[in-house]
N, C-alpha and C positions, 0 to 999 in steps of 0.2 A: 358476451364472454366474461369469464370472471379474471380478477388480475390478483396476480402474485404481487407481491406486495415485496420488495428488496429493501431488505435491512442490513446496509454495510457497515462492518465495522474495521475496516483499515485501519481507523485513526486509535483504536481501542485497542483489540485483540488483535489485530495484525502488528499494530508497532509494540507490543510485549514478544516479538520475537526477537531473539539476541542479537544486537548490535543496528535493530531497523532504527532507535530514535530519534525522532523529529522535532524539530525548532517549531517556535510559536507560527513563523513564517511561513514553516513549510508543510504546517497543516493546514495551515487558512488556503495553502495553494491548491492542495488535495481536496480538502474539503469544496475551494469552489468547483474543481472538476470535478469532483463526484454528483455536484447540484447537477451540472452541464450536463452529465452522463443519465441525469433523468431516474437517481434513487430516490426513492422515498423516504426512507429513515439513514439518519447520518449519527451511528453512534462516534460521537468526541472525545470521548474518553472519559476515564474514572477521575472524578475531580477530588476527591479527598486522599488521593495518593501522593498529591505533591502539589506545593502551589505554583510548578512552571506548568503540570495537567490543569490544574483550577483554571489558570489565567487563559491557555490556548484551548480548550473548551469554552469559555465566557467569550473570546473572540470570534470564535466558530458560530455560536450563539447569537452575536451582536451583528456578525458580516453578512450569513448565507443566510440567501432566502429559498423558500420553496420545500426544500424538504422539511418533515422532521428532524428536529435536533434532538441527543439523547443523551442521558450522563447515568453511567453505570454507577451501582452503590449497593452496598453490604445492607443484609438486615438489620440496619444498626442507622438512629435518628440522626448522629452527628451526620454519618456519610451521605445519608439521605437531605439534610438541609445543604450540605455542600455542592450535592448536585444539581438541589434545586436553583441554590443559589447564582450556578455557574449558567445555567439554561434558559434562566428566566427571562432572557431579552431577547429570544427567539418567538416567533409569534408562534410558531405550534412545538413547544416543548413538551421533552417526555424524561418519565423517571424511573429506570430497568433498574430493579431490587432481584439480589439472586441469593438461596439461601438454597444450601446442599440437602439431600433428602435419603441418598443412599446410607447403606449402611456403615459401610467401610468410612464414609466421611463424619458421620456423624458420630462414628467410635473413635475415630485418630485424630480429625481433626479438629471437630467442634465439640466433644466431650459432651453430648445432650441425648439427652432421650425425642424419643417421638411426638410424644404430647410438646415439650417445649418446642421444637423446630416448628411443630403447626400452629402452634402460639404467636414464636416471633415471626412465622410469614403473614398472618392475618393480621397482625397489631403492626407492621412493616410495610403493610400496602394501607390499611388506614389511615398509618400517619403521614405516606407521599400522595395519598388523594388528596389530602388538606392541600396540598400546593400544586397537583394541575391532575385536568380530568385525563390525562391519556399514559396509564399505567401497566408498566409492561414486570409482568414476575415470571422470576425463572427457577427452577428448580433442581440447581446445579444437580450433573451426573444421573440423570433423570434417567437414564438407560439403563443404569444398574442399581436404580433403586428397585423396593419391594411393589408389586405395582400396586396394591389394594392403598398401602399408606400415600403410594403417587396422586393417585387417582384422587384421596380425599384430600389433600393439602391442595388438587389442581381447585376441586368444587370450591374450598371455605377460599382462595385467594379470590376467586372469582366474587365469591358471594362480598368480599370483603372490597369490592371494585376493579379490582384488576381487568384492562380492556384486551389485554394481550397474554398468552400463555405461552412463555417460548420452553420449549422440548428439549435441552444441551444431549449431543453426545459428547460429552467433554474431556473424553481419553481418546474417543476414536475407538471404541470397542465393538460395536455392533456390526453388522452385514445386514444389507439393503431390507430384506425379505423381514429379518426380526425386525429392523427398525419401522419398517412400513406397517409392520402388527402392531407394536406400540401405539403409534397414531390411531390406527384403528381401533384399538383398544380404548385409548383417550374416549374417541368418540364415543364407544357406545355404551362405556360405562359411566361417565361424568355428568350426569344431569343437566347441569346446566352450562357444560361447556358451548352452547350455540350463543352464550352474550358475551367471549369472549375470542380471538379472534388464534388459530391454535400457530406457534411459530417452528422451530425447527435452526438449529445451531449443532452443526455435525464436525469435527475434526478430525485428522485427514489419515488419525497415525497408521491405518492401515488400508491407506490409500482407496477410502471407499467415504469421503465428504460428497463428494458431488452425488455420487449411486444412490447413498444414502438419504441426501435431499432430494432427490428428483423422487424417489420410493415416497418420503413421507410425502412431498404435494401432491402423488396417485390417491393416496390416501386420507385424503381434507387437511392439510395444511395448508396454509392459505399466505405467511409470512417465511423468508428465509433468511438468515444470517449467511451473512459469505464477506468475505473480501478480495479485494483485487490481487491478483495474479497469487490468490490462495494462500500471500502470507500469514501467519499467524503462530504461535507457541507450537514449538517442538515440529511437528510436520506439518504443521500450518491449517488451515481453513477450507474447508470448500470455494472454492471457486469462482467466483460471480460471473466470469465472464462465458466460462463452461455452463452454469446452471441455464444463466439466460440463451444460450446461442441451444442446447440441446431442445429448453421448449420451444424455442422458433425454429428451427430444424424439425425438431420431431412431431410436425403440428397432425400426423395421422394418432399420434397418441396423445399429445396434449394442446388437442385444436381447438378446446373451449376454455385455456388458457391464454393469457399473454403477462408482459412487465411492460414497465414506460421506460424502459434502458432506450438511449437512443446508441443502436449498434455501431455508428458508423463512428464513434466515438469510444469505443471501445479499445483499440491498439493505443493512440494515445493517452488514454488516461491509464493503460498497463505502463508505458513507459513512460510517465510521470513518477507513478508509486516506483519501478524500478529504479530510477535515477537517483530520487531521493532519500530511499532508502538504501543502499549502494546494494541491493540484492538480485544479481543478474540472473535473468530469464535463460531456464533452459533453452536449448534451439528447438527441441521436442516439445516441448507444452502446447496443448492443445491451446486451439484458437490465436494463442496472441507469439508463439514462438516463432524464431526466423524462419523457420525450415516447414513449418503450419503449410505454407503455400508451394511448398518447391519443390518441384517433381525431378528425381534423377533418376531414375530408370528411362531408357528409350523408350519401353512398352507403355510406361506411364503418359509421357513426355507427348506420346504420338494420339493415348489415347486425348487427352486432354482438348490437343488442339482440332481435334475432330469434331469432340462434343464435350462441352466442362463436366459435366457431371458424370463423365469414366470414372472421375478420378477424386474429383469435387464434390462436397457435401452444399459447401461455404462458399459463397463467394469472396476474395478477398476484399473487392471495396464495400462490402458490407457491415466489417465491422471496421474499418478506415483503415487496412493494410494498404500500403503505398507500394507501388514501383520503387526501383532503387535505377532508374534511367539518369541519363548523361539529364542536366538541368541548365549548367549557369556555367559560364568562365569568367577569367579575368579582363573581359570587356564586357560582360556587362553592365548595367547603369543599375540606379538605386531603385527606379520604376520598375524595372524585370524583377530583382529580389525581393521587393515588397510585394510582388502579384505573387511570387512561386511563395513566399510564406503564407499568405494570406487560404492560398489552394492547401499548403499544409495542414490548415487550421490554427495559426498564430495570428492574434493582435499585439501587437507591439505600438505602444506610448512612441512621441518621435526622438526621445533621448536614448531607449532600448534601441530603438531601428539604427537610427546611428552606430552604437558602438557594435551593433549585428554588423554592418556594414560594411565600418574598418576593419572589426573580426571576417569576415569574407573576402576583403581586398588581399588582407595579408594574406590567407590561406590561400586564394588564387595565386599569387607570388610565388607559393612552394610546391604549387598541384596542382599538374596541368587541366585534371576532369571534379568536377565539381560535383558532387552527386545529393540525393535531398538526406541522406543519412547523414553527407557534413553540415547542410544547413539546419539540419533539427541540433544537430548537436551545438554547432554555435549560439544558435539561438538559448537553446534549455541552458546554454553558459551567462547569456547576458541576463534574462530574464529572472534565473536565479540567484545571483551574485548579492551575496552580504558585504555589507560596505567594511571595506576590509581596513585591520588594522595591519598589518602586514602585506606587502606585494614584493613579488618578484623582480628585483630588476635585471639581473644577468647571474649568470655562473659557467663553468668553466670546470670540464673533467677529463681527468689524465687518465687512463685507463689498458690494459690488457694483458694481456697471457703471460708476462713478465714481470709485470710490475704492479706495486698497491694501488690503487687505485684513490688518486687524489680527488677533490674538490674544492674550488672557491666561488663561492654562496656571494651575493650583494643582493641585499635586500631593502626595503623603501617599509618606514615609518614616518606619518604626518610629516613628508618630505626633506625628512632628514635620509643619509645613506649608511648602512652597516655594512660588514665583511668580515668573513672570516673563512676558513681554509678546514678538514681535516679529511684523512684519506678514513677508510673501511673497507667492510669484506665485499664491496660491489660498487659500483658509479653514483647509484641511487642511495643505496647506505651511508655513502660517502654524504653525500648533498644533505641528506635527513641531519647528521651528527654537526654538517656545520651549519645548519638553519637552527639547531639545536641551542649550538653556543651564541648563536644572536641571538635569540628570542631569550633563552635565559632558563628553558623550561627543560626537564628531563622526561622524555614519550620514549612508549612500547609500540612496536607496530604489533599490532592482533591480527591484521587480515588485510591483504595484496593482492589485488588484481586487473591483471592488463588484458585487454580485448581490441580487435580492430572496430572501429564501429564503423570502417566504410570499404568499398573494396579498393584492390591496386596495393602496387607495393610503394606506393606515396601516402596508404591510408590513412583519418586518425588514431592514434591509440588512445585511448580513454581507460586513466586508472582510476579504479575505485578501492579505498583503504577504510581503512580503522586504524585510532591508533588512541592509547590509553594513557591520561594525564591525570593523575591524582587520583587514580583509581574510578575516575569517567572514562568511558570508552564517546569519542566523535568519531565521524564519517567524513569524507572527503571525496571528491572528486574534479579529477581535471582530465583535459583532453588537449592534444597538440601533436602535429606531424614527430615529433624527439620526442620519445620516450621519456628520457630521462627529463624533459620540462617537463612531461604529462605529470611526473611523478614529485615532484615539486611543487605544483600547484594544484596535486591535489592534498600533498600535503599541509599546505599555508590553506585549502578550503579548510579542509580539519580543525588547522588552528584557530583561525579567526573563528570557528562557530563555535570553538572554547572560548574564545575571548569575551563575545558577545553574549 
């Protein structure tokens, strides 16, 4: 069988989506679950765009083992040594140079004619083979280039070393049938395209990334770009977890392919990148969405239990969807929660487990049924948590249909205690404005959102915000039986990753 080859780029082109931005921490978290998840290529991001990219690419570089590591860069030698330089402690480093070839870019954007662009791609892949042999060139908007000028800039990169050719739809403009002509067009007019190896990077703006890649692998692509739960610029990325489960699914059409995704690890590492990124999962998205598995119709409901595959393509514990069953209460002991994480798929250190622990006792205290959506969530709270300069220690809201709506805020720095009071246009508004006046700092909320994440009318609510400090936008999240704490501690998460 031959193997598709996954090239995620989460950490890259997924977090250039508005408001996804990641701490150094919480890439190295993704990044090791991507390793887990059994990708091959792990692009880290563009290192010469910022030195907090440089530094959390060089970290990505120096922790993960196993896949390739990769650092995006312009046809331009500075960007190109910064990637190298951010990669190089990876044992299998790679260096993506992408330089535009269409017309429209090369009139608006780069202001060059065509002899120069295939100048600076050939003299652009020479100078990053000087620093490692596995060079991947792209040739931005490659769909709406002219194909004969495509075609020759794919040969001389190649000739010029290039091991990888990746294919960008990078507006999302084509349909399946042309893109898949494309590829085939690659093939039979490029010479010597069999020494390099051909890729494929589709976005989603008309919602044809995944159709798109699965079209060009019919057609000898052999690498994909995708990332997790499809985020990425504007309508985001193809898919990765759609790409993969359709060739494993579809193996009457693509039975002489496979990937080393390891499927059962698939649902988790989607709600990894969701949590972290505060970007919630439709309940409809294929593969990893709530409702993926859940049949309501009778007709459905009835086929199902007769024979799965009525109704079933998938099975859920194939790619690790869980049950949401009765688990754990408030007598059980610390050996039951450590076995029911452990079946989760959590290792937890024994100072993690601990404070999972307490965080469990309490919640059993307010929740008579304990279900594994509140143990993931406790968890993904401990294991995540930035050593905070701010916490929470009590508050207090006057609130209703009469009246403005008061707040007093007490919060904990390096165990000293602050306070202060002021009402707004809601209970949580209220808390926000007097957290506001202790900390010292004036924030915009850009984006709110409250979800059950378990069921019962005891649930947790877990908020996910935004909120803009000096013209940075951070993310936050918290989770807690009251609302309005949820909304407090996600907004002190926010803060302290400004802090930090």
């Amino acid at each position: 069988m031959e193997k598709i080859i996954i090239f995620d780029t989460t950490l890259r082109d997924g977090e250039q989506a508005p408001g996804a931005s990641l701490n150094q921490k919480e890439k190295l978290e993704v990044a090791q679950a991507l390793a887990d998840l059994g990708v091959n290529i792990i692009e880290a991001g563009f290192p010469i765009s910022s030195k907090g990219d440089f530094e959390a690419v060089k970290a990505v570089a120096k922790s993960i083992k196993g896949p390739v590591i990769c650092g995006l860069s312009r046809a331009i030698n500075k960007d190109i040594d910064a990637a190298y330089q951010a990669i190089k402690y990876s044992k299998r480093p790679r260096i993506h140079v992408f330089l535009a070839t269409s017309k429209i870019h090369m009139k608006y954007k780069l202001k060059k004619a065509e002899d120069e662009i295939l100048r600076l791609a050939v003299n652009s892949v020479k100078y990053a083979k000087k620093y490692c042999p596995d060079i991947e060139f792209s040739p931005e908007d490659a769909s709406r280039s002219e194909r004969g000028f495509l075609f020759k800039v794919i040969a001389a990169v190649i000739d010029a070393g290039a091991t990888t050719v990746n294919i960008p739809d990078t507006v999302g403009f084509t349909e399946p049938e042309e893109f898949g002509n494309l590829i085939a067009a690659i093939k039979g007019n490029v010479s010597n395209i069999d020494k390099a190896i051909i890729s494929v990077h589709c976005h989603n703006d008309l919602g044809l990334g995944v159709a798109n890649s699965l079209q060009a692998i019919k057609n000898g692509a052999r690498q994909v770009e995708c990332t997790i739960n499809g985020i990425g610029e504007r309508a985001g990325n193809a898919s990765l977890e759609e790409i993969v489960m359709a060739i494993d699914t579809r193996q009457d059409i693509f039975g002489n392919l496979k990937t080393d995704i390891n499927k059962n690890k698939i649902y988790k590492t989607s709600r990894l990148v969701s949590k972290l990124t505060g970007f919630l999962i439709a309940p409809n998205k294929a593969i990893v969405g709530a409702n993926a598995f859940r049949h309501e119709s009778g007709i459905h409901q009835d086929g199902v239990l007769k024979e799965r595959t009525t109704y079933e393509i998938i099975k859920p514990q194939d790619v690790g969807f869980y049950g949401v069953g009765l688990v754990l209460g408030k007598h059980s002991g610390r050996h039951a929660f450590d076995e029911r994480l452990k079946q989760l798929g959590f290792k937890l250190n024994q100072i993690q487990l601990e404070a999972a622990f307490v965080r469990f006792k309490q919640l059993a205290d307010k929740k008579k049924n304990i279900f594994d959506d509140d143990l993931i969530t406790i968890v993904e709270d401990e294991i995540r948590v930035i050593k905070p300069v701010w916490q929470l220690k009590s508050f207090r809201v006057d609130s209703g249909t009469d009246i403005l709506p008061q707040a007093d805020v007490e919060l904990k720095k390096k165990g000293k205690l602050f306070s202060q009071s002021s009402s707004g246009d809601g209970p949580v508004d209220a808390c926000y404005k007097a957290a506001d006046k202790i900390i010292g700092i004036k924030s915009e909320l850009v984006d709110y959102r409250l979800e059950a994440v378990t069921q019962g009318k005891d649930a947790i609510g877990e908020v996910n915000l935004k909120i803009k400090i000096k013209n940075k936008v951070v993310s936050g999240r918290g989770s807690s039986t009251d609302i309005v704490e949820a909304s407090l501690l996600a907004y002190l998460a926010a803060v302290n990753k400004y802090v930090a």
